[in-house]
C-alpha positions in Angstrom: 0.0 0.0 0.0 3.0 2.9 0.8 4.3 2.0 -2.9 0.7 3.2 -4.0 0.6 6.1 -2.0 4.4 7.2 -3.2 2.7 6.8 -6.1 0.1 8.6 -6.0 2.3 11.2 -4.2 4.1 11.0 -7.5 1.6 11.8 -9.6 0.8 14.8 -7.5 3.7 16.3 -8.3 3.8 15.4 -12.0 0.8 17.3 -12.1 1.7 20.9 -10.5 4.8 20.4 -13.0 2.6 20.5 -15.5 0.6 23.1 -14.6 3.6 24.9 -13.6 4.9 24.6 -16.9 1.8 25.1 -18.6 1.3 28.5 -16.5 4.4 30.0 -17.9 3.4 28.6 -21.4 0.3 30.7 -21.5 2.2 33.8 -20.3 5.0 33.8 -22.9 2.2 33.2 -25.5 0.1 36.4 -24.3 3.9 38.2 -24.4 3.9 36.9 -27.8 0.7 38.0 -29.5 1.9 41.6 -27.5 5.3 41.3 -29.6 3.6 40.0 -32.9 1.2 43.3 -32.7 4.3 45.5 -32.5 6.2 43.8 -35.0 9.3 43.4 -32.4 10.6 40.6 -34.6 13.8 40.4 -32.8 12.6 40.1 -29.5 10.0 37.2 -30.9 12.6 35.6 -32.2 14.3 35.9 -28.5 10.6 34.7 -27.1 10.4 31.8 -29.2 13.7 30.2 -28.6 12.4 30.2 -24.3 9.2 29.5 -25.7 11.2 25.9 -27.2 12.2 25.2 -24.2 9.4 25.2 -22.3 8.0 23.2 -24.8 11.0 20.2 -24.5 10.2 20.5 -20.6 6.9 19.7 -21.2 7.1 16.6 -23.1 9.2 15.6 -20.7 7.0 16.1 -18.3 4.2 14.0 -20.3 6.5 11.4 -20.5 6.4 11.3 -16.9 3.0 10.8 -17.1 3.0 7.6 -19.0 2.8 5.4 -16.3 -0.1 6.8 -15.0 -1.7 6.7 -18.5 -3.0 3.3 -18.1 -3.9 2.9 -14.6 -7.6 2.8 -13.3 -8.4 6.5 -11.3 -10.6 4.7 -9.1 -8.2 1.7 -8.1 -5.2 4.5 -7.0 -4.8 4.7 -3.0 -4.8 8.6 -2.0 -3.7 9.4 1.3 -7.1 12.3 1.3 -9.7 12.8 -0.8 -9.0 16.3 -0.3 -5.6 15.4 -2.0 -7.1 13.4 -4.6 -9.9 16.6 -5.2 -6.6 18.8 -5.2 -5.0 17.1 -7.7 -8.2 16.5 -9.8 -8.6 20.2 -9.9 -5.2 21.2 -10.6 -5.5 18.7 -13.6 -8.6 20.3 -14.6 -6.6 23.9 -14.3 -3.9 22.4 -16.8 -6.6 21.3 -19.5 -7.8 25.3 -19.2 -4.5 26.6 -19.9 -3.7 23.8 -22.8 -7.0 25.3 -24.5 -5.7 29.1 -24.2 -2.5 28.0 -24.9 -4.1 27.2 -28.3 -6.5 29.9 -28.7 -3.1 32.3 -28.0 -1.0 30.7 -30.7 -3.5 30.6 -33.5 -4.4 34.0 -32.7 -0.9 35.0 -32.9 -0.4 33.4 -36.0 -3.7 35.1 -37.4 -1.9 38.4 -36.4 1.5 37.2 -38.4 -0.2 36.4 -41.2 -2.0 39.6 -41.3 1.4 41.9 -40.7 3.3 39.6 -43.8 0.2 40.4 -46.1 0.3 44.0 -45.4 4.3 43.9 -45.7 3.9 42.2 -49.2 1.3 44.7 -49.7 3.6 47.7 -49.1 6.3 45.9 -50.8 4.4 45.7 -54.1 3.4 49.4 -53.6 7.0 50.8 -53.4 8.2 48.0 -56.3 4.9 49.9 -58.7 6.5 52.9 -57.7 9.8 52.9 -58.6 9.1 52.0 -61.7 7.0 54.8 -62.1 9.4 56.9 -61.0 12.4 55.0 -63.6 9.9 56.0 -66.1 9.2 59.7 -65.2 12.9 60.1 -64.9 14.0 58.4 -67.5 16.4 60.9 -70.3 13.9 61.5 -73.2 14.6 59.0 -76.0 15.2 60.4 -79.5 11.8 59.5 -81.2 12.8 58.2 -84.9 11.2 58.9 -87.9 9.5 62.2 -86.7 6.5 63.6 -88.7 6.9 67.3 -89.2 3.4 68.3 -89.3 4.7 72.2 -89.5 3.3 73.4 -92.9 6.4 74.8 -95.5 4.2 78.1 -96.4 
């Protein structure tokens, strides 16, 4: 029975890891969409490399979890229910932040798509122009075979 409840324990902790983990996820992803509506690329790019991280850290900490994967909730020994209700919730909290988690990066990526179209936007604007500009300041080419329209009277 005290190898179920250190396991149990275990799991416990597994859990607020997760969570943990999952808790700085979501606030480097709201930091993101922040840095994505600037257009501080460089920082992003500083963001996303801790972001990478965190995101190795938390597979490991699902691999953790594997064990636990196929055992039977109600066969597993809690030392309280109160513990058991603890860690039930703070599972519960982790499956909230995975879902905002989401929402955050597709609406960041929404947001990137939106900043390259308007960059290829500008970028075709200031291409039309220059050639516009070549043309207006282009040296007047010699025309051949001028008609004189000027009458010889």
């Amino acid at each position: 029975m005290a190898e179920i409840l250190l396991d149990t324990d275990g799991l416990s902790d597994v859990i607020h890891r997760k969570h943990n983990c999952l808790l700085h996820l979501r606030n480097l992803g709201e930091r993101q969409l922040e840095l994505v509506r600037r257009g501080s690329m460089t920082e992003l790019l500083d963001l996303l490399s801790v972001k990478q991280q965190m995101l190795t850290d938390l597979q490991r900490i699902e691999h953790a979890l594997d064990p636990f994967r196929n055992q039977d909730p109600d066969r597993r020994r809690w030392r309280t229910q109160e513990g058991r209700d603890a860690c039930a919730e703070e599972l519960a909290r982790c499956e909230r932040l995975l879902s905002e988690i989401v929402r955050l990066e597709k609406q960041s990526e929404q947001d990137m798509i939106c900043r390259r179209d308007e960059a290829a936007a500008r970028l075709t604007g200031v291409h039309s122009a220059g050639h516009a500009r070549e043309f207006y300041l282009a040296e007047p080419r010699p025309l051949r075979g001028r008609l004189n329209l000027t009458s010889g009277e």
